[in-house]
N, C-alpha and C positions, 0 to 999 in steps of 0.2 A: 519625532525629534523636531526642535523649534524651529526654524530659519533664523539662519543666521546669519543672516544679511540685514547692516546695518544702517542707521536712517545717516547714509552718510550722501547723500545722492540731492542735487539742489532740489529747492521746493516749487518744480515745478509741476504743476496735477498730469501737464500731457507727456511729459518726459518720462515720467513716471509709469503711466500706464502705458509705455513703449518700451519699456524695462523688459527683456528676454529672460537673460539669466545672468550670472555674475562667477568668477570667482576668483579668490582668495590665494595668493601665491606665499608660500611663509618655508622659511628659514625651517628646516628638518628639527635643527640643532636646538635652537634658541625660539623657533615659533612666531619669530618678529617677519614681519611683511614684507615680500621682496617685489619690488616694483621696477627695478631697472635691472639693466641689460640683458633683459630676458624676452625671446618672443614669443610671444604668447597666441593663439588662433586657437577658433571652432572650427572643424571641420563642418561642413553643411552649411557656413556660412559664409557670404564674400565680404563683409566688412569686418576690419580692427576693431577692438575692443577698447573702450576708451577705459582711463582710469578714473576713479572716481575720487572724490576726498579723503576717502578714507582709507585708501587704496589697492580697493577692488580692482579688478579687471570686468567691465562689465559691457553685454550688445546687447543692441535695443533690434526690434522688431525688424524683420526681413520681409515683408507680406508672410507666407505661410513655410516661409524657410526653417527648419528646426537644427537644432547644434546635435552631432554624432558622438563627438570626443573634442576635447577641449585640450589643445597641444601646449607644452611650454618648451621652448630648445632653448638650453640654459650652454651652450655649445659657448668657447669662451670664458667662463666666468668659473668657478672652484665646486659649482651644482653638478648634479646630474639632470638630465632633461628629464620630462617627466609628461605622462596623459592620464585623461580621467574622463570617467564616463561624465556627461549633463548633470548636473540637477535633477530629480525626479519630481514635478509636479505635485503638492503643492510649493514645494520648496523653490527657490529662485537663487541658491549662491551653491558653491562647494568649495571643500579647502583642498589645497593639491599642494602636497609636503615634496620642498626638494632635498635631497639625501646630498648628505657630501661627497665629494671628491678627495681622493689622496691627499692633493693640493690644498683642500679646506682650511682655513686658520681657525683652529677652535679658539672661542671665547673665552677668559679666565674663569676657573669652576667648573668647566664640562668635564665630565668623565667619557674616555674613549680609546681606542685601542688602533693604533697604525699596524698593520700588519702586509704580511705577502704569502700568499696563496700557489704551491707549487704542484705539481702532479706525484711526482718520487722524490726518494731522496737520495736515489742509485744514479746515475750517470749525469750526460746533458742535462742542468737544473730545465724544466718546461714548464712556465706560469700558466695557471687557468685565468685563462679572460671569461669574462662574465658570469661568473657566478654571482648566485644572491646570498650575502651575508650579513649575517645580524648578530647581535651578542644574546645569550641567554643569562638572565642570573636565579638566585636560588631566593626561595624567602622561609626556606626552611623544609617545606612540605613538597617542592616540585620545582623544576626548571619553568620559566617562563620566558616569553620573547618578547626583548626591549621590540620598541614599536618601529624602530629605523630600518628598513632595510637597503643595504650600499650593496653596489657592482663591482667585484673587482676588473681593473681595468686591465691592458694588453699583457702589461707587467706583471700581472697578479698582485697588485698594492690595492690596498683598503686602505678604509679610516674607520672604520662601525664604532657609532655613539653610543653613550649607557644614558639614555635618555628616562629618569625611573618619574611616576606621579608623585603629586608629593604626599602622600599616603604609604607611599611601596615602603614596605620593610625587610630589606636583602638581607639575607646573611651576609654576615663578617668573619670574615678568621681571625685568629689569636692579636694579630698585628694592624687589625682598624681594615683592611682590604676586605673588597667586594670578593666572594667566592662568585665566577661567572665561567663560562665556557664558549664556544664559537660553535654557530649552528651553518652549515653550508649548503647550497641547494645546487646540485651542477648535471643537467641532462636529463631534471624529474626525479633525479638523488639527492636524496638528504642524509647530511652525516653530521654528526658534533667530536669536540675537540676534548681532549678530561680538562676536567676543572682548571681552571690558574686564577692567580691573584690579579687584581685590576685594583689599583689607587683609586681612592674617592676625589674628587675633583682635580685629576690633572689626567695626561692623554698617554697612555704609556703605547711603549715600539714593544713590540715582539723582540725574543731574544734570537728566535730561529723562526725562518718560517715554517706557517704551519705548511703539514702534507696533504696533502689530499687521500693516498693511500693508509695511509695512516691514521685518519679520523673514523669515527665509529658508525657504522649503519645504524 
């Protein structure tokens, strides 16, 4: 894979070859660059990460200091935090996708899905906090996983994005909707939802939440 770390860094030869490693903060949603109110650190390292012009997050040389995980606390702002391994030598940047939050305002055209994530559908309603979910869609031959994956929070509310390439070719039902499903991961479980319809570029709510007993092994 190339590096993809851009010549966005001033032209200076010794700055340059004090250049660590970099990375790349970008919007889940949309893939645009997120550069503020976000904190950002290496672990293994004791200095901030400066921004660069193009706006990287990038550290320059610690004597023989090396970065372990690369933190971002998006705590605050409609993100979810988020960590990633270094850069693997030769490489020098990484990209680290923040996933939205309930709260996210999606952009005009995204396709997405607000839902809430409940345990039963027999008594005291009980949210699952933190599960990982993602949406699934169809391209005819098999389920595949949109590449976003969201936390539900305390509440059991999501946002999961239908984020597709622009290559992907989903099925549609009769009426122009994406045929998709909900894929959930909770305790090392994984289960999906049956099929429903999802709008092409607008964010549709759930009409019930989904169950958790109720979705399929």
């Amino acid at each position: 894979m190339p590096d993809r770390f851009p010549v966005g860094l001033p032209l200076d030869a010794a700055y340059n070859r004090r250049l660590l490693c970099a990375a790349e903060i970008v919007d889940a949603v949309t893939l645009e660059r997120v550069r503020s109110d976000i904190d950002v650190s290496a672990s293994g390292l004791a200095r901030k990460p400066a921004v660069n012009a193009s706006g990287f997050f990038v550290w320059l040389e610690e004597g023989e200091a090396v970065p372990t995980r690369i933190l971002v606390d998006a705590a605050g702002t409609s993100y979810a935090s988020a960590e990633s391994a270094p850069p693997v030598p030769p490489q020098k940047s990484v990209r680290i996708e923040l996933a939205p939050r309930f709260a996210y305002r999606f952009p005009p055209g995204a396709t997405a899905l607000r839902g809430t994530l409940l345990v039963s559908r027999f008594g005291r309603p009980v949210p699952v906090a933190g599960a990982a979910v993602r949406l699934q869609w169809d391209d005819g031959t098999g389920w595949i996983d949109a590449p976003v994956v969201v936390t539900t929070e305390a509440s059991g509310d999501f946002a999961a994005p239908l984020r597709l390439a622009p290559k992907a070719e989903p099925r549609t039902l009769p009426d122009g909707d994406f045929a998709v499903r909900l894929k959930v991961t909770r305790n090392g479980s994984t289960r999906t939802s049956d099929q429903f319809a999802l709008a092409a570029g607008r964010v549709g709510a759930g009409e019930q939440p989904f169950i958790w007993d109720d979705l399929h092994p």
